[in-house]
C-alpha positions, 0 to 999 in steps of 0.5 A: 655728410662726407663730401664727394669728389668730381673731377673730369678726366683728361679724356672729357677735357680733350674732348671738350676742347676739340669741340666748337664752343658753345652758345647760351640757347637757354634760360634755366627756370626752377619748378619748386616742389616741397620735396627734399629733392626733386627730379623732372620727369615730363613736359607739356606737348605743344609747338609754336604755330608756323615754325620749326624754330619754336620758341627759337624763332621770334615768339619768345616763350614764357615761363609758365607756357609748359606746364613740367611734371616730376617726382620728389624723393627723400632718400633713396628708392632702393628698386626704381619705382618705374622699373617692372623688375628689380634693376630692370634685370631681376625677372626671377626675384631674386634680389631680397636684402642688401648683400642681393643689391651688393652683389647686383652692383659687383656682377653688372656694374663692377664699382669698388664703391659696391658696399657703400652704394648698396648700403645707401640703396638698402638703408636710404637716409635718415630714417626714410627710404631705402629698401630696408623700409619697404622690407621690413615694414610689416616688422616696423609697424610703420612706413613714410612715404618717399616720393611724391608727384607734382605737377609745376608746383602742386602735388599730385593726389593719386587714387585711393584703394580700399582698405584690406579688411580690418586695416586703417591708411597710415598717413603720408605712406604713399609713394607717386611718381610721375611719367607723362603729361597727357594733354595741354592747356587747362586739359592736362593730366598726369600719368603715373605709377603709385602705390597703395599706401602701407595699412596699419594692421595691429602692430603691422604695417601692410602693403597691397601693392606696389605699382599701380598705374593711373591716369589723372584719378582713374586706377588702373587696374591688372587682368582680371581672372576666373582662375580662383587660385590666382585672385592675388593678380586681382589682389595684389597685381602689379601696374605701370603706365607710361604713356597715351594715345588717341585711337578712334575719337577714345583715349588709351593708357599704356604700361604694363600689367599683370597677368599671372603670379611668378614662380612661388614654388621657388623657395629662394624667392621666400621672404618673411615666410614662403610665397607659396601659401600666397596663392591660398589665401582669401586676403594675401595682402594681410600675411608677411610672406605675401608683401613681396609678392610679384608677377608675370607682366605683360605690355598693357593697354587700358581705354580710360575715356567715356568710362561707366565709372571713372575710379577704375580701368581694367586693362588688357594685353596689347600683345603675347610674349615671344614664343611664350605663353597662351596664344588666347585666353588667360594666362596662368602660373605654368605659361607665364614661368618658365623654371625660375624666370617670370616672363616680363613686357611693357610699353613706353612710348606710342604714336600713330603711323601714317595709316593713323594706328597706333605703334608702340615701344617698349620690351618684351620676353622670349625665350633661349635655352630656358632663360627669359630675355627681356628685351627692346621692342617695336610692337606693331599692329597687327594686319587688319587693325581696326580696334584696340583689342587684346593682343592686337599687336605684334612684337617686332625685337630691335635687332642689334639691340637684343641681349644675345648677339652673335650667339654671345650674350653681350647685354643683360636687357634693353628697352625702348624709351620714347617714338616720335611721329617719324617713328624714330625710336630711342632708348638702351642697352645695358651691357652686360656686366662680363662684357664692359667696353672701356672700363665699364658696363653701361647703358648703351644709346641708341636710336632705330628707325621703326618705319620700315617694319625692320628697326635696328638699333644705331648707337650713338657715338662721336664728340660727347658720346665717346667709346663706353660711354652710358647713360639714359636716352630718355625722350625724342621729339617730332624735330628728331631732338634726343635728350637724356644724360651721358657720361661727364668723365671716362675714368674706369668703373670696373674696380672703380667708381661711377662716373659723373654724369651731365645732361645732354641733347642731340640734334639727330638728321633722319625725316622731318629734321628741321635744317634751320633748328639744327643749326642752332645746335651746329649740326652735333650733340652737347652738354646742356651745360654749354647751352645754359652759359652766357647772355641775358640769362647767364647769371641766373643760370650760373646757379644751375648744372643741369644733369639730367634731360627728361623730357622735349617737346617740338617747341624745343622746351625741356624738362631737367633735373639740375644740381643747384648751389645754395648760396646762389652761383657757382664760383665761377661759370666752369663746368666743374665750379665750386658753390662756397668754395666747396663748403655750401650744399647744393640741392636736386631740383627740377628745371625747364629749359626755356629756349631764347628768342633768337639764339644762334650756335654763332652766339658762343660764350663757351664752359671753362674748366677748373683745373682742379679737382673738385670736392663738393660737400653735399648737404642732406642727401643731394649728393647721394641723389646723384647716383639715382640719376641712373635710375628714376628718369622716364620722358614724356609727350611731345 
C-alpha cells in the first residue's frame, strides 16, 4: 500500500497556537466490530438525573452506560449508502462509471488528486466494494457485501425481502448501515438503510433494490400506487430512515421514500440497456437495464408501532415538493420530473415543539428556470395539526442556506442534519464547485434557529473553523453541544489535494445553554483531539486520533470514529505523531467518548506538534478510508 502524507499547515498551527491549551475532558473506549473498518454512527439518548454537567458532574459514567451504533466498510462505497442521490447532487442520474465519478471530482471539488480518488471510488479495494462491483454485478455473477451494522459489538441482522422469481440469495451480498438509535436500556432499536441483498439468477447476479429503510426488523416500505405502468416504485422503490418520533402514544420513522420513477426517456441514464423498458415489465428487478433504476423521492413518514404485521410499514409523504408536483393524490413520472431532473426530498432529524407536534428537517426540491434544486429545510406542521397524515407539514427553506443566493447559484445543495428540543437546527451547504472560498469548494457549517417559523442559516466561524473551512455538522443535542469533523490544514484543494480532517465539538450559547457545561469547554469550540490528552486516561487515549463526531447525547457521551495505531501509542502525544515510527498500520475504528468526572477547562495538558512532516504508511484500506469521512457520517438521537 502507498503510504500517504499529512502535515498541518502554518495557518492550523497558528491557529492552534493562539488558541487556550486544552484539557483531558474524556477517556477514548473502542466498540469492536469484525469489519475491516468501522465507523461510528449514532449514540443511546439519555442524560444524567439532576444535572446538566451529565457525566461531567459527580456521577462517573461507565463504559457500557451508552450503547454506540455503526457501520463497518471493507472498501470503498462509491455512492454513499445514506445519500438519496449520487454525492447528494446528482438528481438527474447522470453519474454511471468512473470518468462520471472523475468528472463529479474535478467540476465540485477541484483536487488534482481526481484520477486516483475516482479510481478508489469506482474499483474500491481488493476485490471488494467500489462501485464497479455494484455496476456490473448482473456481468460478474457474483456480489459480497461491503457493509455492515452493528450495535456495540453485535451485528445487526436487517430484514429480509422475497426473492425475485426463479432466484436464490447469495450469501454475505448485504450491504446494512446504520443511522439511529431509538430507545434506551434493554428497549433499544436500530434504524437503518439496507439493501436487498444480490440474487443469483443463472449466471447473474440481480439486485431489487438499493435502499430500503428499517426499523429494528420492520421493512419500510415506498408509496404504493394504483398506477400499473409504475409497479417498479412497489418493485424496486428506494427507501431511507433516518430518525423517530413519538406522536400520540404511537412511534414513527422518518427518511425518504419513493414515489414515482425518474426520467426514463432519458437516454443518458441507460446502463446495460435502456431504462425505458423498465417500466413494462411485470418483474423489472430480473432485466440488466433495471438494476440502476432510480426514483423520485420525497420526505417520508412511516407509523411503525402496534402494526397488524410486524414485517412491514408502508409509508407516506410528510410534505409536497416545492412548487412542484400533485398537490393531492398520487404522483406520477410527469409531476415528479421535470426535463431530465427528478424531484428529491427527505427528513433527518425530528423533534416536538412546545405545542408537543412534531418538527422535522432535512431538504426538500423547488423549482428555478427549469432545474431542480435540493435544498435545507425546516418542515413545520401545518395549522391544525391533530394526526400524522400525509402531507401534513409544510416546507419552510433555511434562508441564507438555499443553493441560489442573490440570484447567484453559490452552493450545488445543502441539507439539514440534526434539531434538538430548542429547535436549533445544524447542518451544511456544499459550495459550489465555480464558487470555492479560500482555495476550496466545501461543506459549509451552520447552525439556524427553527423557532421562530423564519430559520436562517449562521455559519460557524473563528478558532477552529477558519475562512473555507468544511466538514460535516452531524448532530446537536438539548445542551446546544454541536459536533462533527472540520478541516485540520488550510492547504488549497482546488489543483490540490484534500485536506486532513479531525473531529471537532462546539459549545454553541442560544436557549437552554448550560453556563456551567460550557464552561468546561472555555466557552469555544475544539478538536477533540485536545480533550482526549493528559490525566488518568491519557495513554490509553494516546492510541487514538479521533477524526470524526457523529453523534451526542445530553450526558455528554459522543460516538466517533478514530484512526488507531497498531502497535499500541503514537510515538508521541502531538497531534501529527508517527505509530512506528511512520512504519505500523493504523485502522479505522469507532469510539465512545466518555466524559471524565470532574474534569474542568482549568485541567490543561495541551497537543504539540511534530514539526515534521508526517508520512503514515497505511496498512489495508485504512488510509484510503480517510477520504470517506466526508461521506458516510450521519448522527443520531439525543
Amino acid at each position: 500500500m502507498s503510504s500517504k502524507t499529512f502535515k498541518l499547515s502554518t495557518l492550523a498551527i497558528l491557529i492552534l497556537g493562539a488558541t487556550q491549551a486544552n484539557a483531558a475532558l474524556y477517556r477514548v473506549v473502542e466498540v469492536s466490530s469484525s469489519g475491516s473498518e468501522s465507523y461510528s454512527a449514532a449514540i443511546e439518548s439519555g442524560e444524567v438525573s439532576g444535572t446538566e454537567l451529565g457525566c461531567f458532574g459527580s456521577t462517573s459514567c461507565g463504559v457500557d452506560d451508552y450503547k454506540l451504533a455503526g457501520d463497518t466498510r471493507e472498501g470503498f462505497a462509491g455512492f454513499s449508502y445514506k445519500q438519496e442521490v449520487p454525492f447528494g447532487i446528482d438528481n438527474r442520474f447522470y453519474y454511471l462509471d468512473r470518468d462520471d465519478i472523475d468528472s463529479y471530482c474535478d467540476n465540485e471539488l477541484g483536487y488534482s488528486t481526481c484520477e486516483s480518488w475516482s479510481y478508489n471510488r469506482w474499483f474500491g479495494y481488493e476485490n471488494i466494494a467500489g462501485l464497479y462491483r455494484e455496476r456490473q454485478a448482473w456481468n460478474l455473477g457474483t456480489y459480497t457485501s461491503n457493509a455492515s451494522g452493528f450495535l456495540q459489538s453485535t451485528v445487526v441482522e436487517s430484514p429480509s425481502t422475497t426473492a425475485p422469481t426463479g432466484t436464490s440469495l447469495i450469501s454475505n451480498s448485504k450491504n446494512v448501515v446504520i443511522n439511529a438509535i431509538e430507545g434506551t436500556g434493554t428497549n433499544t432499536k436500530v434504524i437503518g438503510n439496507t439493501n436487498s441483498g444480490y440474487f443469483s439468477n443463472g449466471s447473474n447476479a440481480i439486485l431489487k433494490y438499493r435502499d430500503r429503510g428499517f426499523y429494528d426488523t420492520t421493512l419500510l416500505l415506498p408509496q404504493s400506487t394504483t398506477d400499473g405502468a409504475h409497479k417498479i416504485v412497489e418493485e424496486m422503490g428506494r427507501t431511507m430512515a433516518f430518525d423517530s418520533f413519538e406522536f400520540g402514544g404511537e412511534t414513527y420513522v422518518v427518511g425518504s421514500g419513493s414515489v414515482a420513477p425518474f426520467n426514463y426517456t432519458d437516454d443518458d441514464k441507460n446502463y446495460l440497456g435502456a431504462v425505458s423498458n423498465c417500466v413494462g415489465y411485470s418483474e423489472a428487478a430480473l432485466y440488466s437495464e433495471c438494476q440502476n433504476f432510480a426514483f423520485a423521492m420525497k420526505p417520508f413518514v412511516w407509523q411503525v408501532s402496534n402494526l397488524t404485521d410486524s414485517s412491514s410499514a408502508t409509508g407516506f409523504a410528510a410534505a409536497l415538493w416545492n412548487g412542484i408536483g400533485n398537490s393531492t393524490g398520487i404522483d406520477t413520472y410527469s409531476t415528479a420530473n421535470k426535463d431530465d431532473y427528478s424531484a428529491q426530498g427527505t427528513v433527518r432529524s425530528a423533534t416536538l415543539n412546545s405545542d408537543g407536534n412534531p418538527v422535522l428537517v432535512g431538504y426538500n426540491t423547488t423549482e428555478y428556470n427549469s432545474r431542480l434544486l435540493m435544498q435545507a429545510a425546516v418542515f413545520y406542521p401545518k395549522s391544525g395539526f391533530s394526526a400524522v397524515e400525509e402531507n401534513a407539514w409544510e416546507t419552510t427553506f433555511i434562508t441564507n442556506a438555499t443553493v441560489r443566493i442573490d440570484d447567484d447559484y453559490i452552493y450545488s445543495n445543502s441539507v439539514a442534519k440534526d434539531i434538538n428540543d430548542n429547535l436549533l437546527v445544524v447542518g451544511e451547504a456544499k459550495r459550489d464547485g465555480n464558487k470555492p472560498e479560500a482555495g476550496a469548494a466545501n461543506n459549509r457549517l451552520f447552525i439556524a434557529d427553527a423557532s421562530s417559523g423564519s430559520p436562517s442559516a449562521e455559519y460557524f466561524s473563528g478558532g477552529i473553523f477558519f475562512s473555507g473551512a468544511g466538514g460535516e455538522a452531524n448532530a446537536i443535542n438539548n445542551l446546544n453541544e454541536v459536533v462533527g469533523q472540520i478541516d485540520a490544514e488550510t492547504n488549497r484543494e482546488i489543483n490540490g489535494k484534500k485536506r486532513r480532517r479531525r473531529a471537532f465539538i462546539y459549545p454553541y450559547e442560544g436557549t437552554n445553554s448550560d453556563v456551567e457545561r460550557m464552561a468546561i469547554f472555555a466557552d469555544q469550540a475544539w478538536w477533540l483531539d485536545d480533550l482526549t490528552n493528559g490525566g488518568d486516561y491519557s495513554s490509553a487515549n494516546n492510541h487514538f486520533r479521533i477524526v470524526n463526531a457523529t453523534d451526542i447525547n445530553d450526558a455528554g457521551v459522543i460516538s466517533a470514529t478514530a484512526l488507531k495505531c497498531s502497535i499500541g501509542e503514537y510515538d508521541s502525544t502531538a497531534h501529527n505523531a508517527y505509530c512506528g515510527s511512520g512504519s505500523s498500520e493504523e485502522k479505522i475504528v469507532a469510539v465512545k467518548l466518555i466524559p471524565i468526572s470532574g474534569a474542568t477547562s482549568a485541567q490543561i495538558e495541551s497537543r504539540s506538534l511534530d514539526s515534521e512532516t508526517v508520512s503514515r504508511s497505511g496498512g489495508g484500506f485504512g488510509i484510503f478510508a480517510l477520504t470517506l469521512l466526508g461521506l458516510i457520517s450521519f448522527r443520531r438521537n439525543k
